[in-house]
N, C-alpha and C positions, 0 to 999 in steps of 0.2 A: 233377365241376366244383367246384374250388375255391369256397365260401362265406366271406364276413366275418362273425366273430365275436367278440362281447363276452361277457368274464368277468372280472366285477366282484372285487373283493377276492384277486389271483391271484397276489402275491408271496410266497407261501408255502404250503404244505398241501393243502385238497384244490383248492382256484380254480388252483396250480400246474400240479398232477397236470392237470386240464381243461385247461386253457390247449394244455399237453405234448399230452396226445391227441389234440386237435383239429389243431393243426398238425403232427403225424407223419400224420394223415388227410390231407395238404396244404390243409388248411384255411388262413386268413389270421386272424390272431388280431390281437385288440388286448387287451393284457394291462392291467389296470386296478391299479392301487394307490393307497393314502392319504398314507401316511406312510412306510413302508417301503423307503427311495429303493434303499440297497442291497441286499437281497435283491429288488426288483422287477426292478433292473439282471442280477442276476443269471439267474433264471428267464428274463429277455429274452433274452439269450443265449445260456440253454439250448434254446431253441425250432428245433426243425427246419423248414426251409425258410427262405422268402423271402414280405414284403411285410406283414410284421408290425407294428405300434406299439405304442407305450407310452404309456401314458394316466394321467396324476396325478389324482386330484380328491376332494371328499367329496361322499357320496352320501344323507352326513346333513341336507344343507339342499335344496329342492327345486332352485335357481339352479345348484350344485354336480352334481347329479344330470343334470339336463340339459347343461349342458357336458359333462360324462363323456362321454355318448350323441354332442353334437356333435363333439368332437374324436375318438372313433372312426369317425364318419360322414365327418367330412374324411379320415381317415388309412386309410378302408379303402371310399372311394366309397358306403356303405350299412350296414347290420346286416342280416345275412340270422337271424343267431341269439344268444340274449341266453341269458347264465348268470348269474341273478341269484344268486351267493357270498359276497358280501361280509357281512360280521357283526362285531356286536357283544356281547361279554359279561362281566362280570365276576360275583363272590358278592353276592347282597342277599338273606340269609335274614330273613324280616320279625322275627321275636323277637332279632335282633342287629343290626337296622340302623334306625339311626337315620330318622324322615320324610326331614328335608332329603337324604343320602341315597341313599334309598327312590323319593323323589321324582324324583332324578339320574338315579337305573338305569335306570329307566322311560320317562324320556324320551330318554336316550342312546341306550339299546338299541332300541327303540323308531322312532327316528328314520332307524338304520340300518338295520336288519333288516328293517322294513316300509314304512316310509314311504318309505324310500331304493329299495328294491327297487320301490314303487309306483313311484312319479316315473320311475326307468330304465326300467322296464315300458312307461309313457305313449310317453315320446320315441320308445325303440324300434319299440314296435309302430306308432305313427303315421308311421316311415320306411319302416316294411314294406308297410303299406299305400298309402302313397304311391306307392312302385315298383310294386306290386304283387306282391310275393315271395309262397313260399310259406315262411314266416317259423316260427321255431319259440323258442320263451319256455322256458325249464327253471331251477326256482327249487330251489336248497337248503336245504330245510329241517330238520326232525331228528325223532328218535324221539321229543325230549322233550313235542314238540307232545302227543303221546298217552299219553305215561307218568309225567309231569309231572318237574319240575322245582324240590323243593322248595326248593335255596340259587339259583334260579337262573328264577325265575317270570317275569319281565319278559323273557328269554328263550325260556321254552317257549311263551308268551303271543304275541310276536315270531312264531313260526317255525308257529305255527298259522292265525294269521293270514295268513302266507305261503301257507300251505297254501290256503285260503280265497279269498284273492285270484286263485290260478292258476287253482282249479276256476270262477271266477264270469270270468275272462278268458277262459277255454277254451271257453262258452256263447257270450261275445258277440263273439269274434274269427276262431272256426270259420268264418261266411261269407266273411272274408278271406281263406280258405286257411292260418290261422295256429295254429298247434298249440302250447298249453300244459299243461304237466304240472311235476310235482316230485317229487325224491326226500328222503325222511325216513331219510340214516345215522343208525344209535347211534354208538356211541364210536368214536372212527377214530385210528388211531395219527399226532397230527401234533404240531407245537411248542407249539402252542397248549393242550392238555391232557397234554402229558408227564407231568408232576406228578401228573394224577390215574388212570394207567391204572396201577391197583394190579390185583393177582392176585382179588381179587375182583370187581372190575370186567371183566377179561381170561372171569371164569368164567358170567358174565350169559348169555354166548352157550355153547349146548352143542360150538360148534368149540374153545371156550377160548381164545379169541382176539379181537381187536376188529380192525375190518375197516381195509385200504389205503388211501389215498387214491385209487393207479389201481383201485381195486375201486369206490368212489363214481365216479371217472371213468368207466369202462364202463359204468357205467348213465348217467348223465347222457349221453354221444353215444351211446348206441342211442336213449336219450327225443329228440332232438333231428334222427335220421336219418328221411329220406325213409320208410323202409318202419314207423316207429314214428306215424304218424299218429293212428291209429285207438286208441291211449292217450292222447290228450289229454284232459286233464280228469281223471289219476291221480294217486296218492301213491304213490310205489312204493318199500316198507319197503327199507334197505341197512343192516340189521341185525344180519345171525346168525342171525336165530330168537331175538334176544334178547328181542324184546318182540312178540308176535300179537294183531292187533285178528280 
């Protein structure tokens, strides 16, 4: 049975890759993007099947975030499954950055990553409930949540939180029938860190490699299918073995 789904930040890399695997699933996607009109256009296209939309908006102010959720609610009758993707980051090593900012990073990134993610989470899950679905929430988070993040704290700070908000969702949502969990990749080969997969980075992981996008995509829809329930309330490392809690 075809489901509606949202996946927040999906004009590029791994929210692509997702977007891609849900709809060769004959899924109904609604593919979300900020800014990115033409690779968003693009990936739209790439999309197998029929009954899909395209969704602009930011997910940085809470007004923003809720539109997201409603114009995929109009464009796909519901959200039966929410990929919260979308992110923010750039370098803010504290002994090289200035307060003002310091200040910046933290609330930009910040606003996207978690708060953004909060508010879609809200709208979502209160459509799910509404219908009554058996709804399923899968947030992306990262390794750095637990390895930290030293040019880059307002991020790992971000994506733990993330972490945190799924597990305390996945307690109070379970009576709904509604299943939350998240996956924590390390490095993943996309546009967005080209620059930084050097050969010592690539060797973190004893494959010697940094993982796919469709490799974070495979975990993220087996977290989101019917028979992955009973993981609700995980973190499930998409690492390598690069980092073991």
């Amino acid at each position: 049975m075809s489901r509606a789904v949202l996946v927040t930040g999906a004009s590029r890399g791994i929210g692509r890759a997702v977007a891609e695997r849900f709809a060769a699933q004959g899924d109904r996607v609604a593919l979300h993007y900020a800014s990115r009109q033409e690779a968003a256009r693009e990936a739209f296209g790439a999309l197998a099947g029929t009954g899909h939309v395209l969704v602009r908006g930011d997910v940085s102010s809470p007004d923003g975030a809720a539109d997201v959720v409603a114009s995929a609610v109009d464009g796909l009758g519901g959200v039966d499954v929410l990929v919260n993707n979308a992110a923010a980051n750039s370098p803010h090593p504290l002994a090289e950055t200035s307060f003002d900012d310091w200040r910046d990073a933290w609330r930009r990134i910040g606003d996207v990553n978690l708060l953004g993610a909060a508010h879609v989470s809200y709208c979502a899950a209160r459509n799910m409930i509404d219908r009554a679905v058996q709804g399923r929430i899968v947030n992306v988070g990262s390794r750095g949540a637990f390895r930290g993040e030293p040019d880059h704290p307002a991020y790992g700070a971000s994506k733990a939180g993330l972490h945190a908000m799924g597990q305390s969702l996945a307690v109070h949502l379970a009576p709904y029938g509604i299943a939350v969990a998240s996956v924590a990749p390390g490095f993943v080969a996309t546009e967005r860190v080209a620059d930084r997969l050097t050969d010592e980075v690539r060797a973190q992981s004893p494959f010697g490699r940094v993982a796919t996008p469709d490799e974070v995509a495979s975990a993220v829809h087996y977290l989101a299918s019917p028979g992955a329930v009973w993981t609700s309330g995980t973190v499930l490392d998409v690492n390598g073995a690069s980092h073991l809690r």
